[in-house]
N, C-alpha and C positions, 0 to 999 in steps of 0.2 A: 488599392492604397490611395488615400486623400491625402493633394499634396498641395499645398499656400503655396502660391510664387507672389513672390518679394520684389517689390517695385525696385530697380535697381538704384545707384547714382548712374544721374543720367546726365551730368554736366558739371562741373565747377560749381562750388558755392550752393549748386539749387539743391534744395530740402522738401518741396512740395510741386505737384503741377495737377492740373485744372484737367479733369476727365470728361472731354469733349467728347467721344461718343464711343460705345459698345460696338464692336463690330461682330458681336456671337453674343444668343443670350443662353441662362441656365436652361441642362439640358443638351446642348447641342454638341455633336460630335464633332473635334476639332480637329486636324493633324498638325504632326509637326512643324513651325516656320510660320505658322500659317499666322494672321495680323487677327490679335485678338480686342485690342484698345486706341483709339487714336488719345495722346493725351497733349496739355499745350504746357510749354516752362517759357520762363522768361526770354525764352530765348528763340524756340520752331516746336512747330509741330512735331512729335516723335509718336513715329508706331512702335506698340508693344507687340512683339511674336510671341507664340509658343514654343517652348522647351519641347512638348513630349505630343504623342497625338494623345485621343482621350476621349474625356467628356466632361464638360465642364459643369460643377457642383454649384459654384454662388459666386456670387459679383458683389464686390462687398464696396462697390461706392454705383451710386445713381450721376446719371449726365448730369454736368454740370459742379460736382461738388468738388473736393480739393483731397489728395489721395497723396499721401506721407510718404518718401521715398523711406526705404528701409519698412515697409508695413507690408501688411499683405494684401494685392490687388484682384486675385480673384485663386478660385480651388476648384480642383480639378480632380477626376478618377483618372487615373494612368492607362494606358488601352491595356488588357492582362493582366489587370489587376482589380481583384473585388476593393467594394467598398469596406474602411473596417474605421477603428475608434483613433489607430495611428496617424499624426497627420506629421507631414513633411514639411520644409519650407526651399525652395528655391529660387534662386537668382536665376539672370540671363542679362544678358548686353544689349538695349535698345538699337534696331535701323532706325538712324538718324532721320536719312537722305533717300528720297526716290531715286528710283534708273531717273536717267536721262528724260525729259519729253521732246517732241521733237518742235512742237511750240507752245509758248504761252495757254494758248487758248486748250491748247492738249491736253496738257497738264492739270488743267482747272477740272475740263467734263469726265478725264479717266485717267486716274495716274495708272503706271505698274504694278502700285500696292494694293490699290482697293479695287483694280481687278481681282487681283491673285487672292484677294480678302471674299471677293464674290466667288469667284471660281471656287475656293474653297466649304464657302457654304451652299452652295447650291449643287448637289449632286444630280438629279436629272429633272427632269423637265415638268414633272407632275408636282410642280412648289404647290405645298398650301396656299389657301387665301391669306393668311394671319403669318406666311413667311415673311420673313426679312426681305424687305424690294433692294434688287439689284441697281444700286443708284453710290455715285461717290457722292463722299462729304458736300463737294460744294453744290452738288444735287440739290441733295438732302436742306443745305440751306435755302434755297430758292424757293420750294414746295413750304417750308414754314413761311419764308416772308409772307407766302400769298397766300398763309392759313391752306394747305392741300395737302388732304392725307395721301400721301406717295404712293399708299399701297393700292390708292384705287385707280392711278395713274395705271393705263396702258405704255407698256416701252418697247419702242420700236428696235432696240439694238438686239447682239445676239442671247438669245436665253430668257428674252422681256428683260433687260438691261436698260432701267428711265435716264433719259439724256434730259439735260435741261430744254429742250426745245420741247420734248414730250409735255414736259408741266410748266411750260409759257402756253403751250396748245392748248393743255386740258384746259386753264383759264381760261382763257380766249372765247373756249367754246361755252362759256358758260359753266361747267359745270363744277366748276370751285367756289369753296363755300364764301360765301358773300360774310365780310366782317361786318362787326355792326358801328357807325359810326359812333364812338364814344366823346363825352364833352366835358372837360374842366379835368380829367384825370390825368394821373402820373405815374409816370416807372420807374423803380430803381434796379440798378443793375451795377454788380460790381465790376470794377477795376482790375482785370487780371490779365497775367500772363503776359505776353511783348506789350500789349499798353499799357501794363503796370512800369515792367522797366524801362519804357522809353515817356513814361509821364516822371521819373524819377528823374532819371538822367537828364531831361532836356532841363526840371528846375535846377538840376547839381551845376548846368555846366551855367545857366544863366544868373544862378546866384553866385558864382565863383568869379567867372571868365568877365570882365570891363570888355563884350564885344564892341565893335566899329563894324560898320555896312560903305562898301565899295560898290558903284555901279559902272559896267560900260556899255556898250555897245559895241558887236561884231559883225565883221559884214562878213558871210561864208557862200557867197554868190558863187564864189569859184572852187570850194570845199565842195561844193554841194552836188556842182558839175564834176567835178571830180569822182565824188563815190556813185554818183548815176551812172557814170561809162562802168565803175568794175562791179556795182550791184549785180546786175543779170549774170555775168562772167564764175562769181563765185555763189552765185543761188545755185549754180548747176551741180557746183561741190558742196553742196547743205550747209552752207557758212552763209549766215543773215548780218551781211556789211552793214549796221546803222552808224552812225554821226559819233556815238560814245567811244568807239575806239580810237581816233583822229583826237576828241578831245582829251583822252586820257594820253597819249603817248605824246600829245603837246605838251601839255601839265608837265609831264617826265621831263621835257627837255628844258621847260622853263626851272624846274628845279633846282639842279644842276647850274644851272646859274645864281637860285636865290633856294639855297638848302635852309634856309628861318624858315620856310615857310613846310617844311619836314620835318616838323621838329616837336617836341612837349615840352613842358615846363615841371617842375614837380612841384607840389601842394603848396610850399611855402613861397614858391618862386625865386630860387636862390641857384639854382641850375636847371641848363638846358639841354637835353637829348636831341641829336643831329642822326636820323636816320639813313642810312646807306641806299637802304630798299625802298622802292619808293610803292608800298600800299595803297593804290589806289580805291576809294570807296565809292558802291553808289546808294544813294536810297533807294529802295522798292516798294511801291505802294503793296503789299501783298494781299492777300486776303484774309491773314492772322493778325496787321498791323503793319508802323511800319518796321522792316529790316535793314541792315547797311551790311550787305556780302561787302568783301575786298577783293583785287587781284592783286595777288602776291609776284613783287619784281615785275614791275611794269618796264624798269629803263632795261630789261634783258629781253623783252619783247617784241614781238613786228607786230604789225597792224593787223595782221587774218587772226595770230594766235591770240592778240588781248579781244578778237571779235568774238573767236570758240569759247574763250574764259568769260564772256560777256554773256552770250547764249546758255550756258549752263548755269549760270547764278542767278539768271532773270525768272529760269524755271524754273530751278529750287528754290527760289525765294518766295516765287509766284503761286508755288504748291505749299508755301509754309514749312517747307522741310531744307534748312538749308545744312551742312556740316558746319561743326561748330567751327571745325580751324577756319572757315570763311569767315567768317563773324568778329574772328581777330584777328590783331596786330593793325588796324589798319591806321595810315599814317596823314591821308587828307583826302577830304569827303567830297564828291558831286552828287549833287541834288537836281535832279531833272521834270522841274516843276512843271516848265514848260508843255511836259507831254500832255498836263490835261488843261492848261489852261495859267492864265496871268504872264504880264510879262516883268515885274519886279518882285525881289522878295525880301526881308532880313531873316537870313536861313542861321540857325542856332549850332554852334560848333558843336561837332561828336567828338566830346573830352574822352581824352587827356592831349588829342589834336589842337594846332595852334589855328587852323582857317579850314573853310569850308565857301563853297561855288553854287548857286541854285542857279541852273539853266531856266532864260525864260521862255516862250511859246515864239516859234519863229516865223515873221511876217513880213511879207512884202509888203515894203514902204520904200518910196522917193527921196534919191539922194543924188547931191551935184557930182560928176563926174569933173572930171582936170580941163576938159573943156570947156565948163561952166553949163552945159544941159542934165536937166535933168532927166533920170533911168530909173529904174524900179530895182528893188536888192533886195537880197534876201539878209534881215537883219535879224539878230538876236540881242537883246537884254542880258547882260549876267550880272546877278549881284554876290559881292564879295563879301563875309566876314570874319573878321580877323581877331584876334585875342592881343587887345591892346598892351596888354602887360609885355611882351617881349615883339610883336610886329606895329611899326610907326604906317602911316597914310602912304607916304611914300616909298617907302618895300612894296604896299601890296599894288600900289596903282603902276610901279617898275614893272614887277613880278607880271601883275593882268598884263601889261603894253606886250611882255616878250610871248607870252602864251597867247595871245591876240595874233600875234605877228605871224607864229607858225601855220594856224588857224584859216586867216586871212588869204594869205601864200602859202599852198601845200608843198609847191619846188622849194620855198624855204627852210619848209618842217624837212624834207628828204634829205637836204643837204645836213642837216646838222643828224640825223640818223645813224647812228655807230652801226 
């Protein structure tokens, strides 16, 4: 029996998403679970599973093209079942989210998915030449930058499994096809997917919102000594202590002092929403665009649990697959520019949010001490923007002083610690 399966709704509001790559082509023998499509919405990367094991009949969109939820994305023979003239159509519930990785860099060269996506297409060891190379997506990208067909890539992992080092090598060695220097031409390429909706939003919030840019400076000499003594202490228990949870659970407590800055406006600006929960955001540069995961109830949290909540949204973010409930509700944004570089920024509020924080690049520079000599410090840049319509200059330069203060002095931040 031939049976359509029907793109599902795969999120709020989304109608359409962007079929970034096949992961089975027609022909091939699927089983159940098994990751037949990676596809991208305005919002993550989501893999498509199989319903039934089988055989898959036709693929009714080519990489790259735009695939209609409610349509039919590909047809399949049922295992036990002949071919015949009746055709079926069925639904299934998108995985959002990968498992866990256990870091960044994991995450990028093998997720869980597109192992269990290889594992399932490669039954034993005698692959064709013209098989499918066992390689994840962000593989598979690397091997186009540098123009190399993957499949002629040797991989060193289990099964011939190409790791991105494998096709850095194979260049290296020469034997990737040399591009040809092209002169005066041009490429178009559309607009899709999380760059589409965050080329939308950021003109929604900058034609809307009257922002204002705040800057200070923080000296975290002694934050800094602080998370170096319990780094090693909790690397032993898989918790990776960085700088972001110190500044989110400051945030928290400066809130609570100055809740404007927790708050929305609605359309016409004629009321204000004062939020309880303080959703803290951050950007992630990913590799599908950018994302802003949340962590939900920041001021109910300690500093290890907003590290674990830190840890897992950097690698689902960082794999393109994040759950959508991360992607909402969140109440005020950090942007941590700094990681790759600049130390000022005017960072563009994530509306329907009243202010947002881009961290700059942290540099040891010469500052007087109370004695009047001068020391080396470790300082940071933050610039502040704020939605002048309901926050004045002086809210957010208060608000910055007390969230500095904690920062600055970590026994301060503990003291105020519920």
């Amino acid at each position: 029996m031939s049976i359509d399966f029907i793109l599902p709704d795969i999120g709020e509001g989304i109608v359409e998403c962007e079929l970034v790559e096949w992961l089975v082509k027609e022909g091939e023998t699927i089983v159940e679970d098994q990751p037949i499509a990676d596809v991208m919405t305005d919002k993550a990367l989501v893999q498509i599973p199989a319903m039934y094991s089988g055989v898959v009949e036709k693929l009714y969109y080519k990489q790259g093209e735009i695939a209609k939820v409610h349509s039919p994305l590909f047809s399949m023979i049922v295992e036990g079942e002949s071919s015949s003239n009746e055709a079926k159509a069925v639904t299934a519930e998108p995985e959002i989210k990968v498992s866990e990785a256990k870091s960044p860099a994991l995450a990028e060269t093998l997720s869980p998915a597109t192992s269990a996506t290889c594992q399932a297409s490669v039954n034993n060891s005698n692959q064709p030449a013209n098989a499918k190379a066992l390689a994840s997506p962000a593989v598979r990208r690397v091997a186009r930058e540098l123009d190399i067909n993957i499949h002629q890539v040797t991989g060193s992992g289990k099964k011939g499994r190409v790791y991105k080092d494998d096709v850095v090598a194979y260049s290296q060695n020469g034997q990737g096809i040399t591009p040809a220097i092209v002169v005066g031409g041009t490429r178009v390429e559309p607009i899709r997917g999380i760059k589409k909706v965050m080329a939308t939003a950021m003109q929604n919030s900058v034609s809307t919102i009257p922002h204002f840019t705040y800057c200070e400076e923080i000296d975290l000499t002694e934050l800094i000594a602080l998370r170096g003594e319990l780094k090693e202490i909790y690397a032993k228990q898989d918790i990776k202590l960085t700088m972001m949870p110190f500044f989110m659970k400051a945030m928290s407590l400066a809130i609570k002092e100055y809740p404007l800055v927790n708050s929305k406006v609605n359309e016409d600006c004629t009321e204000l929403t004062y939020f309880d929960d303080h959703n803290i955001g951050m950007a992630v540069d990913s590799k599908v665009g950018l994302l802003v995961p949340n962590i939900k109830q920041v001021q109910t949290k300690s500093i290890l649990e907003l590290a674990n909540d830190i840890m897992r949204l950097t690698n689902d973010a960082r794999s393109g697959r994040v759950a959508s409930e991360d992607l909402k509700g969140g109440t005020i944004t950090i942007s941590n520019i700094g990681a790759i570089g600049g130390t000022v920024a005017t960072p563009i509020i994530n509306k329907p949010e009243v202010a947002i924080v881009a961290l700059g690049k942290l540099q040891k520079l010469p500052r007087f001490n109370d004695q009047g000599e001068v020391v080396a410090r470790s300082i940071m840049q933050v610039s502040w923007s704020g939605d002048h319509r309901v926050i004045d200059g002086g809210t957010i330069a208060r608000f910055c002083n007390l969230w500095k203060s904690f920062l600055e002095k970590p026994s301060h931040m503990l003291v105020h610690m519920s």
